[in-house]
N, C-alpha and C positions, 0 to 999 in steps of 0.2 A: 597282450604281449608287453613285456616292459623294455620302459622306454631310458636307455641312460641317461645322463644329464649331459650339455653341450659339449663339457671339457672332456669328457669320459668317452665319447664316440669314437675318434681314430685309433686310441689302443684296444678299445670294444671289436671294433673294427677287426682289426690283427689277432685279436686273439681268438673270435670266433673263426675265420677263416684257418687256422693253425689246430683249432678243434676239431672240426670237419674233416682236415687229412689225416688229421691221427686219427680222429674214430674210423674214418674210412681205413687205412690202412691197416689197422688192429684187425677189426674184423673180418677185411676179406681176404688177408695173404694166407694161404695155405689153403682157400677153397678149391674142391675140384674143379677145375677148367677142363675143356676139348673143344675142339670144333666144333661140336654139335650145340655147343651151350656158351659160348663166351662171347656174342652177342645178348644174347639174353643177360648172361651175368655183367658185364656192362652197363648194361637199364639199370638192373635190380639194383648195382654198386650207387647209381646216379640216383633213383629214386631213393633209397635213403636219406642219403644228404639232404637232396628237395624236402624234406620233410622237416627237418629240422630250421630253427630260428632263424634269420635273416638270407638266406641265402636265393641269390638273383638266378644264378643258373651255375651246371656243373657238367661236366664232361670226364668221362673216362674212357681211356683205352688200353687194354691189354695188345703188347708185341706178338703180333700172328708170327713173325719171325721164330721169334726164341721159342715161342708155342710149339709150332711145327718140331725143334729140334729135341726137345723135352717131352713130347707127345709119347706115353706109353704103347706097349702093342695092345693094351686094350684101351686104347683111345682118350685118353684124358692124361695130365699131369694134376700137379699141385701150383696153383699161383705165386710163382717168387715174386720179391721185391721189384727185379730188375724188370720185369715183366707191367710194370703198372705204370701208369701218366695219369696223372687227374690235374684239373683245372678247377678253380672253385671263385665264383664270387658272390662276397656278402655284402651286404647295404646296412648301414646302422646310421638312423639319423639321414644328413648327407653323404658320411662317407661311405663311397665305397672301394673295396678291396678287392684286387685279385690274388688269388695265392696258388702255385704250383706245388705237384709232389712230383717228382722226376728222379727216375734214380743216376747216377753220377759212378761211370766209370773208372772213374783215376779212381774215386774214392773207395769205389765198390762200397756205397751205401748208397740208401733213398735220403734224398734232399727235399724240406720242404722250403719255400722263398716266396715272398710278394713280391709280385712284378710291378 
């Protein structure tokens, strides 16, 4: 694994946690989701990330809410935006980062931010 140099860690830092939601969010808005499977797609969303470079631990959840209202009569939709929450933290060196994707009402867009 490489290692930055001291100075380069906090924005190392930031910018891999800012990777992580974008790759996460690229590739899974529009998968099928249902009830039957969005536990499952959940993990699957998490274990990706876990796989990749610095990251400590990571959390997703899909809105069973907005799922339910979206839910086709054959059982599944497509994963919107507004429908995701991820939580992500990376470690580089000593720092580490948390970083949020949450989507944003007023704005009606996904928002990513370190907490």
């Amino acid at each position: 694994m490489l290692h930055p140099k001291p100075h380069e860690r906090g924005g190392k830092a930031h910018f891999e946690a800012g990777i992580k939601l974008g790759a996460l969010f690229h590739q899974f808005v529009g998968a099928p989701v249902g009830f039957e499977n969005v536990e499952i797609l959940e993990r699957a969303m998490e274990s990706c990330v876990k796989l990749q470079p610095y990251v400590e631990h990571v959390k997703v959840r899909i809105d069973r809410v907005k799922l339910r209202e979206r839910i086709s009569a054959f059982g599944y939709t497509s994963l919107t935006p507004d429908m995701l929450h991820a939580e992500v933290v990376v470690k580089v060196g000593e720092k580490r980062v948390k970083a949020v994707l949450r989507w944003d009402e007023r704005l009606k867009y996904p928002i990513m931010e370190i907490r």
